[in-house]
C-alpha positions in Angstrom: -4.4 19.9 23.8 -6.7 17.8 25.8 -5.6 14.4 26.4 -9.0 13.0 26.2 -8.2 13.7 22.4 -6.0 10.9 22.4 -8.1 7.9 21.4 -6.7 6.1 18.7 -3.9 3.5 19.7 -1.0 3.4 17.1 2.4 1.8 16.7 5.6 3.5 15.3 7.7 1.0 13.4 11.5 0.8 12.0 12.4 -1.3 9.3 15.0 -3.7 10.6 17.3 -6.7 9.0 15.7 -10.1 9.8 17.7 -13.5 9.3 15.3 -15.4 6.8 16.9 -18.8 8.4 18.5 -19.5 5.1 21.5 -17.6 5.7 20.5 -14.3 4.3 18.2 -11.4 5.5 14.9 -9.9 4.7 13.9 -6.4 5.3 10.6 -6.4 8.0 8.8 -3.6 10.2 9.3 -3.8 13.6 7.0 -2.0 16.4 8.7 0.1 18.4 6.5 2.0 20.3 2.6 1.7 20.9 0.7 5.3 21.9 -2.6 6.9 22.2 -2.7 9.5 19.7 -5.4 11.9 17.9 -5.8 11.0 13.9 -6.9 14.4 11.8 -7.2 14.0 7.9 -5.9 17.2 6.6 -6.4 16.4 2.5 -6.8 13.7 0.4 -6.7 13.7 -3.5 -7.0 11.0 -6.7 -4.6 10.4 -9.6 -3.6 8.1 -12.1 -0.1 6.5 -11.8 0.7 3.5 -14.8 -2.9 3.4 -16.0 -4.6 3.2 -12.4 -6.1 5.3 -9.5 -4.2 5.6 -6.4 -5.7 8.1 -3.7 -3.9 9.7 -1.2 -4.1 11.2 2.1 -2.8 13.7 3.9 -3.2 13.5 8.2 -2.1 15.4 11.3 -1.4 12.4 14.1 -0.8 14.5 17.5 0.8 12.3 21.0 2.3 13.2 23.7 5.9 13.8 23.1 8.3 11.1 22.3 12.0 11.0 21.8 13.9 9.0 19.4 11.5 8.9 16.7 12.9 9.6 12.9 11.1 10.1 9.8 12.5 6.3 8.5 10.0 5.0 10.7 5.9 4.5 10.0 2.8 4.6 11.6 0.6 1.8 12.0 -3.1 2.1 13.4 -6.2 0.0 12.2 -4.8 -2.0 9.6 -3.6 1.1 8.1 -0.2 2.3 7.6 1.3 6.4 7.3 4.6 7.2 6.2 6.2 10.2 8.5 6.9 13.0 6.4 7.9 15.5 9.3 7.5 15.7 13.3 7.0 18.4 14.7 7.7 19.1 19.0 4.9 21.8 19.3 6.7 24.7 21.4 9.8 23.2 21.8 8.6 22.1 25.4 9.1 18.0 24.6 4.9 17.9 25.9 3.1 17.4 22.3 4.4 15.9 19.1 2.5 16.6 15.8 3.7 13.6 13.2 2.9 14.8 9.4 1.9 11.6 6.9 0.9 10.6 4.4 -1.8 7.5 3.9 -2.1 5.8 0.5 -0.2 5.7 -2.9 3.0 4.5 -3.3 5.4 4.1 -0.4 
């Protein structure tokens, strides 16, 4: 992997509790980390769910390797958002991280 690959800036983000200044919580997203990464669409495909046409999309998001990271969190990067399916440390040498997602349909 070349790192001049890596031109896409993205954020990973957690879901954390947020006071909603009314004494309760609210559920938000919360950047965690920003990185340069390399975006590849893999597959995408159309179907109806409830009477409508969602599509979905299948990528391969490849960084530099990051510790800490869980498949709870999301991806964030152009006003688009992927939900982590798997992450992968290629080789088991902690250098690359291949991030599996999913854009589009229902979360």
């Amino acid at each position: 992997m070349s790192i001049g690959t890596l031109r896409k800036r993205v954020s990973f983000q957690s879901e954390q509790m947020t006071a909603d200044g009314a004494g309760g919580y609210v559920l938000s997203w919360v950047t965690v980390m920003t990185v340069w990464a390399e975006i590849e669409p893999l597959q995408g495909s159309k179907r109806y769910v409830d009477g409508h046409l969602e599509a979905e999309a299948t990528h391969k998001i490849t960084a530099r390797y990051q510790s800490g990271l869980t498949t709870d969190m999301r991806i964030t990067y152009s006003g688009r958002t992927f939900k982590i399916l798997s992450l992968l440390n290629k080789g088991e040498r902690n250098q690359w991280l291949d991030v599996m997602v999913r854009e589009g349909g229902a979360a």
